[in-house]
N, C-alpha and C positions, 0 to 999 in steps of 0.2 A: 536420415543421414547419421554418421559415426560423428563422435564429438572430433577424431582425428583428420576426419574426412572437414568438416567444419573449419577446423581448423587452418587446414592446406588452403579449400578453396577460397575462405573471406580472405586471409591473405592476401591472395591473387585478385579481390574485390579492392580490396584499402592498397595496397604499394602495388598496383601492377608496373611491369618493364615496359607494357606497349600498350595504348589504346586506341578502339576502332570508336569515334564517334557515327552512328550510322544514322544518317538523316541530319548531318549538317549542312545547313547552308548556308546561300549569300545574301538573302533577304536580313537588313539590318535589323526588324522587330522580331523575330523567329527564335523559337524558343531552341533550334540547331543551331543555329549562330551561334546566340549567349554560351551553349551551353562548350559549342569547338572553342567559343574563346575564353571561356574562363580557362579551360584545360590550356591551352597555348600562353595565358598571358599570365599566368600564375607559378609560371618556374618550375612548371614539371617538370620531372630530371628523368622521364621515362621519353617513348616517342609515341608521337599522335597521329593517325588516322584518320581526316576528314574520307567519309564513304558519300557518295552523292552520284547516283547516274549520270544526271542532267549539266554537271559540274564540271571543268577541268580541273579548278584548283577552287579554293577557300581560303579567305586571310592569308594566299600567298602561300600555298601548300598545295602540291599536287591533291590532288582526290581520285576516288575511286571507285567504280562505276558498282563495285560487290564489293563486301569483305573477303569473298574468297577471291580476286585479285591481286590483295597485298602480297608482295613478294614475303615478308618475313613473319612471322610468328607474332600471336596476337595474344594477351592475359585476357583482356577487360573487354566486353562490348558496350559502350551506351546507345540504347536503341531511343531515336525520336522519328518514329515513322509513322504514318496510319496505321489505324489499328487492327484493319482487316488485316495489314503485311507484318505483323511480328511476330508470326509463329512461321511464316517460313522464312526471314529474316533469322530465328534463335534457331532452324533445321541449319542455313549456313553457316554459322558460327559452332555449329556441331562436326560440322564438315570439315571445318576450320581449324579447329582443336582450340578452342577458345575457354579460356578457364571460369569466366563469370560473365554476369550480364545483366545491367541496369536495364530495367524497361521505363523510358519519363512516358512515355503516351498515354493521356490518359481516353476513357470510353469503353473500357471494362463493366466489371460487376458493380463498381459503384453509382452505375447510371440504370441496373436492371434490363429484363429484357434479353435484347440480344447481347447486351454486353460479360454477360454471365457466361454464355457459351464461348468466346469471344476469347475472355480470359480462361475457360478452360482448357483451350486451345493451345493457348499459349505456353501453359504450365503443362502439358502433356509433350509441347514439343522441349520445353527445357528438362523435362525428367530422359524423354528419348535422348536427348545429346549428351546427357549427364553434367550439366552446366548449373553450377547456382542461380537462382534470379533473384534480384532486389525488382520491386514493385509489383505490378505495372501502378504509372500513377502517382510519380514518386518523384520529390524535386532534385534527388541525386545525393552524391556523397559527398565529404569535403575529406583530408587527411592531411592535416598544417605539420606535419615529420618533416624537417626540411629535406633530410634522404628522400623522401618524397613529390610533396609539395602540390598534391590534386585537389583542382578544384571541377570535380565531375557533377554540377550542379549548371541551374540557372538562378544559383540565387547573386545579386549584386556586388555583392562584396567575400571578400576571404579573409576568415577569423586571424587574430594571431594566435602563434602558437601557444600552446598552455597545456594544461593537465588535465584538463574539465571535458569529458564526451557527452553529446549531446545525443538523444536518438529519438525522434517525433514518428508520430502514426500522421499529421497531418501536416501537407507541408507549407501550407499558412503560417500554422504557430510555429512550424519550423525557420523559417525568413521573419515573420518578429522576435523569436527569440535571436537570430544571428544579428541582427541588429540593435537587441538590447544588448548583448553580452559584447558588442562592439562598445556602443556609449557607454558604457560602463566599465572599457577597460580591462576585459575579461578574456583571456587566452581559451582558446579550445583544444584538442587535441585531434579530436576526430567529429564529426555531423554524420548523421545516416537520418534520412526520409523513409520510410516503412513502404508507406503508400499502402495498396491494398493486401499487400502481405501473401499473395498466391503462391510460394515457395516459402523466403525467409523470411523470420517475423525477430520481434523484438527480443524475445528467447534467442538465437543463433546470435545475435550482435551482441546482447547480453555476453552469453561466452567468448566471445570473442575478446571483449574489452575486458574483461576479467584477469586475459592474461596480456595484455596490452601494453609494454612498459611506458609509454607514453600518458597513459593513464591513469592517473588518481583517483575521482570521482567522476560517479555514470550519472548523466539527468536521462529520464523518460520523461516524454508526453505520450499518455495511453489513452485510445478509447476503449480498447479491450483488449481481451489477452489471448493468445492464440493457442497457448499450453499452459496452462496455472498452474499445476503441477511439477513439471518442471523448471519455468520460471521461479518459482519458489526453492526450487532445492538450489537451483543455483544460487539465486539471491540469499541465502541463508549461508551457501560457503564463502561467498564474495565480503557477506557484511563484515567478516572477520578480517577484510584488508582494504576493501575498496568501497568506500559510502555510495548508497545509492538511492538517490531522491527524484520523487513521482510526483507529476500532474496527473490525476485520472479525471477527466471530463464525465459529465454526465452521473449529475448525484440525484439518482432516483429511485424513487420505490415505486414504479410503475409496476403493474403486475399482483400488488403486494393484494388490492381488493376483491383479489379471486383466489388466495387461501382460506382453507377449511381450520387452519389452527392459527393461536395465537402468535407462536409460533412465526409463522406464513405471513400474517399481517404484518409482525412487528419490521422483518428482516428484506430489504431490499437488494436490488443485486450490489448496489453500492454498500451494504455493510458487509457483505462478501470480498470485494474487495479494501477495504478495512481492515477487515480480520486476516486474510491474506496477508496482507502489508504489511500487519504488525506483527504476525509469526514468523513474516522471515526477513524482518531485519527492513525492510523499506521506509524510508523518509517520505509518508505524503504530503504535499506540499496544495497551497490552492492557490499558487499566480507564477508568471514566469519571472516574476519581483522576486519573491520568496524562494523562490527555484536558484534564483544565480545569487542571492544575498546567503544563504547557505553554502550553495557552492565554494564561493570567495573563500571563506573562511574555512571549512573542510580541505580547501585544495592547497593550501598556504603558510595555516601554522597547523602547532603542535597542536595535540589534542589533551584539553584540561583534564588533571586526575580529579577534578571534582567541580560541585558547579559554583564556591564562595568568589565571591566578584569584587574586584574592587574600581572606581569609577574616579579618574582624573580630568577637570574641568577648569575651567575657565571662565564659566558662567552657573553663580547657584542652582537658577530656576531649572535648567538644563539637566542639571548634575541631579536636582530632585525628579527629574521627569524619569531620565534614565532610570534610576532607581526604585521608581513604582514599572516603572516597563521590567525591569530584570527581577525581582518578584513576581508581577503578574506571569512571567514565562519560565518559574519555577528555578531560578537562581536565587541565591542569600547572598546578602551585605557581609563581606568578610569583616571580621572583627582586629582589629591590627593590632601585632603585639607591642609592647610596652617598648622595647628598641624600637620598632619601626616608629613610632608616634614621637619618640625624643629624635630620631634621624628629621623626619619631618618637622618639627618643630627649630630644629637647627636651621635648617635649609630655605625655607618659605618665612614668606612676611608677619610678623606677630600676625594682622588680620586676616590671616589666609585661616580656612577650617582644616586641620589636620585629621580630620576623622572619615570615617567613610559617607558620603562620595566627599574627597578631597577636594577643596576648592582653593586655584592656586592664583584665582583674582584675574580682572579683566585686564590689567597690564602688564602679564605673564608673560616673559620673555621664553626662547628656546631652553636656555640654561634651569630657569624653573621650573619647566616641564619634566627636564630629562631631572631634575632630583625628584620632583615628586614619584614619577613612576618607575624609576629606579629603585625608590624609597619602598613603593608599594611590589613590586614583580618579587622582591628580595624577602619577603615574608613569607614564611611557612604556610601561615594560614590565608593564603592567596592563592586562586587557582588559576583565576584571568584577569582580564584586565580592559576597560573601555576608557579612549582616550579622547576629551571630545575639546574641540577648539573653535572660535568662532571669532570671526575676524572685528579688529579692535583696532581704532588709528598706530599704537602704540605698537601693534603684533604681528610680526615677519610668522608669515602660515609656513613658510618654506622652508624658515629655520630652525621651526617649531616639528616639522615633518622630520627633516634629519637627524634632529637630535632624536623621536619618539623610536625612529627607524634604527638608531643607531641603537639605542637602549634596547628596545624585544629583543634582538639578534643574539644579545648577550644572556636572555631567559629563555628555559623551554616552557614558556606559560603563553597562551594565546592571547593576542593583545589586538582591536579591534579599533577604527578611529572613527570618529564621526566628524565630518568635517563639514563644517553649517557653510561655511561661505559658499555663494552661487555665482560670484564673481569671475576673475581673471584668475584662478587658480590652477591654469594648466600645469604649470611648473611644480606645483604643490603635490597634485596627482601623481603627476610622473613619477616623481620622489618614492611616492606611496606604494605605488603601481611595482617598484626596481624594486622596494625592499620586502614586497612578497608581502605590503601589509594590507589588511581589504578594509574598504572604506565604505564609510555609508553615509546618508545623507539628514539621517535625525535619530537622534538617540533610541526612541522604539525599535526601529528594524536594525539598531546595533547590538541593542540587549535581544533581541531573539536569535540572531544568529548567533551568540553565543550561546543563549539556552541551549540550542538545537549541536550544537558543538557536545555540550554536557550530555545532553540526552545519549548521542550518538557514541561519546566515551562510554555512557555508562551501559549501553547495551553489548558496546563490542565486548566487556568485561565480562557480560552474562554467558553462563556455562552452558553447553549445549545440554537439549532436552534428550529425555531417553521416553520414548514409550510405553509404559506397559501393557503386556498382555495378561487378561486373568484366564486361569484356568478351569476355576468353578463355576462353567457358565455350562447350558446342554443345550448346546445349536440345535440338536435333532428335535425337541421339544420346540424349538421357535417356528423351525420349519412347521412343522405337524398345524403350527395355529394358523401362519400362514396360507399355506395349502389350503386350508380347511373356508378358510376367507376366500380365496379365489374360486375355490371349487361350487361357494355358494353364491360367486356372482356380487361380492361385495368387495369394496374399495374402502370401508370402514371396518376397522377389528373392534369388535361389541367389548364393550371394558372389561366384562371377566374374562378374554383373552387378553388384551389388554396386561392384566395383570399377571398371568400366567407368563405373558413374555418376559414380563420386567422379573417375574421370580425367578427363571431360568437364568438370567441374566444377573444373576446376584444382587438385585434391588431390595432395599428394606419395602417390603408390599405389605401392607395392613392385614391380619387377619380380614377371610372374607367368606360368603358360601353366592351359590347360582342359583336362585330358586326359580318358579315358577306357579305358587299356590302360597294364599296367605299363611295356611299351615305348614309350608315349608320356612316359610319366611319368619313363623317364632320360634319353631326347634333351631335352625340356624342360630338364631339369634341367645335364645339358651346355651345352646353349642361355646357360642362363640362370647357370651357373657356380656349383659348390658353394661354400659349404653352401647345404640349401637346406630349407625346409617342405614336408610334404605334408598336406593338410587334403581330411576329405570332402566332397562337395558333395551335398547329398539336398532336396527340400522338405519333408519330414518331421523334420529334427533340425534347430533352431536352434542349440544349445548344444553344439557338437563337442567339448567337452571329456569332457561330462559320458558320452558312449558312447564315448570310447576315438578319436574320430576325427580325431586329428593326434598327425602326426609330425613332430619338429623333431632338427636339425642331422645332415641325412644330409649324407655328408662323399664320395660318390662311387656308381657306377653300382648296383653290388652292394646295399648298402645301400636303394639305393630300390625296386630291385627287390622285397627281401625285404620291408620296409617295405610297400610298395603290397600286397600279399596280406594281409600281418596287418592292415593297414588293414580292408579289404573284411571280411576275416572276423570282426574284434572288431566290427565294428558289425552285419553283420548276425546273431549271438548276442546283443549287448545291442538291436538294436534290428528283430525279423527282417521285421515287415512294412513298414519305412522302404523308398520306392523311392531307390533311388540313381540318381544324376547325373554319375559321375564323380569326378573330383577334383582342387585345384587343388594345383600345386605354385609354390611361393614362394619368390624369395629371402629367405635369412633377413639380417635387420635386424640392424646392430651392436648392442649394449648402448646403452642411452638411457633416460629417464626415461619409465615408461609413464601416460598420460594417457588419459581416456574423453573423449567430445565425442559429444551425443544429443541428439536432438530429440523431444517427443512431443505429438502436437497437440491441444491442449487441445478441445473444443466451444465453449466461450465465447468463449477468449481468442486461438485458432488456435496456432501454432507457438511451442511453450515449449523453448528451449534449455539444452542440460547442459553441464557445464566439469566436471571432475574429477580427483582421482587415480584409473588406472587399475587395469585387472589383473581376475583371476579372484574378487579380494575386493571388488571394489568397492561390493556391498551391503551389508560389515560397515564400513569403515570410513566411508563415507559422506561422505565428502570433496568437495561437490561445491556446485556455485554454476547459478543459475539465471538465465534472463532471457527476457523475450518479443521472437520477432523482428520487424522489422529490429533491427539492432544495426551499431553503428557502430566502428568502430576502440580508441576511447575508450573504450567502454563493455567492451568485450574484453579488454581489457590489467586495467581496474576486476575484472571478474571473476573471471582467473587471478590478481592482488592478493589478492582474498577466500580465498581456498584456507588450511587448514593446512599443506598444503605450500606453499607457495611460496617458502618459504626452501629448500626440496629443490632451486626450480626456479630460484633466484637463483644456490645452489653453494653445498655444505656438503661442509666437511672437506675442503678443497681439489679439491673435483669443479668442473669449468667449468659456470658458468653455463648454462641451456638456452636455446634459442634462440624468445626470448615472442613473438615477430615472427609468427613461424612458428605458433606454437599462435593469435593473435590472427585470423593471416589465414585460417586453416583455420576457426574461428570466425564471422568473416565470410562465407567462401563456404559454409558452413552455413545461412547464414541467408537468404542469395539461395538456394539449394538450395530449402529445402522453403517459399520465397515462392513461386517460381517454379510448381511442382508441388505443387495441394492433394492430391494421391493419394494423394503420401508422407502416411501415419501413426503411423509411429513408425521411428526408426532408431538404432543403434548404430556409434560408431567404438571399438572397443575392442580390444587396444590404440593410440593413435595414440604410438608412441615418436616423444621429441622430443631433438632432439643438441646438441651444442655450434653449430653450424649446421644448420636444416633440421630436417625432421622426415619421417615415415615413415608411411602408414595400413596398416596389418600384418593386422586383421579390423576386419570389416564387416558389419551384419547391416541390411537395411532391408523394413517391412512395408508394404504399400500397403493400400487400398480399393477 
């Protein structure tokens, strides 16, 4: 579909003029029923359609026997029929001139079998009528626009209006989330159910809501992505206005114990999406808590120009909890200037703490509230602000809500409440709720949503990335090793190609030679000037360490000599039907910091890149950061950043700084590498030693298809 085409028809999905619910009935437990009467009892301002053969009327509403009976013109179908009849059901509604069409039924592809055929059916007849589909399988839609006002769903209740869209792949989590973001006081603007996704998927509602005026922020629940590629691009032009925060189910590295590289081991499809997430701009979130507690405050205030906090209480212990939570979630304790601490000092009880986190005493009236956080929003060096209050014989919560309510309005600094009481507090809520302030229920999850506030300021501020392409690369040279690998019936590149790639590719590559006789293996080594490596070369052993197959710092002829036999003989005792290929010998690398740098190509998502601390451990310590390629200079330098080491890599204990120039660009031409060549599937640089200048690729390990 055309994004204009997209556009037109969800339209006609979310506001339709007329809807055909097809398969409502008069059975009270029926998911027809629920589903005609949410649409009728929820003030849809369009007209409604009960279809039912067997029916004369529904809820008091003619019905009709086809949709191709309706006398008038139809946007929307929701189909709740058997499953054998929804593809010549979606053929009438073709016939119809029907603009979209919810399929709830479920007995599709997600039961296997015949249900695969079943559903192909289906989508073939909604491609023939030219009609969009949502589902099959799917709990329906919601659209609180009071212009509006559809509740095309069987879920129980209808959100209020709000700014927040919601969009679930499953529609469980989709009806616990509509009923948490109910208890909680939380407007929606729009709900969409995916269900199995045989037409539109999370991508098309994506764009959709992107241009939405109803909407401010997008929540997803994903179990997978149906175009990650595109969802990405879109998500990266959205993050520049509309926040967008993700549940993705299912954190697993299943799979990962049947790669050949490290590489393969380390990276599961959950670090794929990860790395995904965090290149384009997505909020991943892990509970439907964390989901609508972010929301709140995204959808509500301003967004901080920085993350210094300042924290108003009414109870010490509290006011100190808050403040190891807004630390631990990477906010700072703002420091308050010398006016604001004499303004507070005026205002508050000699015993009250004027400092940060302010403490304004447990029989803090409303009036003491609104000076202290007046006191504090009014400082330069304040970026937000948490307001926590917890009920006290002496303490009107209600009075204390309007004065806090009345005071934000007059700052554009986000200001957060926590509001401990679990009592009779409706009226307090309300309050809350009118002045657009979000609330929470203990100081931790009020400092995180502010974090996450911060965070999300400080990303929309981040400049868009630029790719580079190099020039001095010779694709034809890559091809030739390639070729040369399949022609021989292998799925391993023997390391001296290996190498050969990476130099084509403008890799700093070790001096090396290919030998194949101990006498080749000391003029080589002459050549190339001791000290120097000798490594086996076979298709049969990836992991030279692990059979005895390198030698390192021969220091002259004799040595290599002797070397190059024990070579040959320890491997073919540990490994005797391996064919061997010779062997390369290498100059050996000064002392440097060893680093891994791996690609392995996802099915989904194509080429997922590795950054790491290297070496022979590198599956225990696990030191390593991800990303999907392209990747751009920017985003290179961000991911050696992430590393536990990279205080190793900055200089520790007076060692010189590594040279990140160097790890960043060898990163980039990584990433044009395996663009360049889909063949590559998986490869290893381990070690790439990196110096105080420049950097070294020392082994190489690369798999093809």
């Amino acid at each position: 579909m055309s994004d204009s085409r997209q556009g037109l028809d969800l339209q006609r999905i979310f506001s339709p003029q007329s809807v055909a619910v097809i398969g409502a009935t008069t059975r009270p437990e029926s998911v027809g029923r629920a589903v005609f009467g949410n649409v009728l009892h929820y003030d849809y301002t369009g007209v409604v359609y009960p279809v039912n053969p067997k029916a004369r009327s529904i809820m008091g509403v003619r019905a009709y026997a086809s949709v191709l009976e309706i006398p008038d013109p139809v946007d929307l179908a929701v189909i709740i029929v058997p499953s054998g009849g929804v593809a010549q059901v979606l053929e009438e509604c073709g016939r119809k001139g029907i603009k979209g069409a919810i399929v709830i039924t479920a007995g599709f592809k997600e039961l296997g079998g015949e249900g695969v055929g079943k559903e192909a059916a289906v989508l073939a007849a909604a491609r023939q009528s030219g009609i969009p589909l949502l589902g099959p399988n799917c709990l329906g839609i919601i659209n609180t626009d009071p212009q509006v006002s559809l509740n095309a769903s069987f879920s129980r209740l209808m959100p209020q209006p709000g700014n927040i869209a919601l969009v679930s792949q499953s529609g469980a989590v989709g009806v616990a989330a509509l009923e948490y973001a109910q208890a909680e006081r939380i407007g929606l603007s729009k709900f969409v159910s995916v269900g199995n996704k045989a037409d539109l998927n999370e991508t098309d509602f994506l764009a959709y809501l992107l241009d939405d005026p109803q909407t401010d922020v997008i929540l997803l629940y994903l179990e997978d992505l149906a175009t990650p590629q595109k969802f990405c691009q879109l998500a990266q032009a959205s993050g520049q206005r509309k926040p967008i925060l993700a549940i993705k189910s299912g954190r697993t590295a299943a799979g990962a114990q049947a790669a050949s590289s490290h590489t393969g081991a380390l990276a599961g499809s959950d670090a794929a999406y990860d790395a995904l997430f965090a290149q384009c701009g997505v909020f991943r979130v892990e509970s439907l808590e964390e989901l609508f507690d972010y929301a709140a405050a995204l959808a509500t205030q301003p967004l901080p120009q920085g993350n210094r906090t300042a924290i108003v209480t009414n109870a010490g212990g509290l006011g100190i909890m808050a403040t190891d939570a807004a630390v631990r979630y990477g906010l700072t304790m703002a420091g308050f200037q010398e006016e604001t601490t004499q303004r507070l000092r005026e205002s508050l009880p000699a015993a009250a703490n004027i400092h940060n986190p302010v403490d304004v005493l447990g029989d803090a009236n409303a009036a003491r509230y609104a000076a202290a956080l007046e006191g504090v929003l009014a400082d330069p060096g304040v970026d937000g602000a948490i307001v926590i209050s917890t009920p006290q014989l002496m303490t009107n919560l209600k009075e204390i809500a309007a004065e806090v309510t009345r005071v934000a309005e007059q700052h554009q600094k986000p200001t957060l409440v926590c509001q401990m009481a679990l009592g009779e507090i409706e009226e307090t809520l309300t309050i809350l709720t009118q002045g657009h302030l979000p609330h929470y229920h203990f100081p931790e999850e009020t400092a995180r949503a502010l974090a996450a506030m911060a965070r999300f300021a400080r990303s929309r501020r981040r400049p868009r990335y630029e790719v580079k392409t190099f020039t001095d690369v010779d694709r034809p040279a890559v091809q030739k090793v390639i070729n040369g690998a399949k022609t021989a019936g292998r799925q391993f590149v023997l390391e001296p190609e290996a190498h050969q790639i990476f130099q084509a590719y403008g890799f700093p590559v070790l001096p090396h030679r290919w030998v194949h006789s101990a006498a080749d293996a000391v003029r080589a080594a002459e050549e190339l000037g001791f000290p120097v490596a000798l490594k086996i070369v076979s298709p049969d052993i990836v992991h030279k360490f692990e059979v005895g197959g390198v030698k390192v710092s021969l220091h002259n002829g004799a040595e290599m000599s002797r070397a190059y036999g024990e070579l040959l003989a320890g491997v073919a005792q540990a490994r005797p039907q391996a064919a061997l290929a010779g062997a390369l010998v290498q100059k050996m690398a000064a002392p440097g910091t060893e680093m891994i740098l791996g690609m392995t190509r996802d099915p989904h998502f194509g080429p997922l890149l590795m950054i790491g601390l290297g070496g022979t451990l590198v599956e225990i310590f696990q030191d390593v950061a991800f990303c999907v390629a392209p990747i751009s200079e920017q985003w290179a330098h961000k991911m050696i950043r992430e590393l536990k080491a990279f205080p190793l890599l900055q200089g520790f204990r007076g060692e010189p700084p590594a040279d990140l120039e160097s790890i960043a660009q060898c990163l980039e031409r990584l990433s044009q590498l395996v663009l360049d060549f889909p063949e590559i599937r998986e490869l290893d640089i381990n070690p790439l030693i990196v110096f105080a200048q420049g950097a070294a690729v020392v082994d190489a390990r690369i798999f093809v298809d």
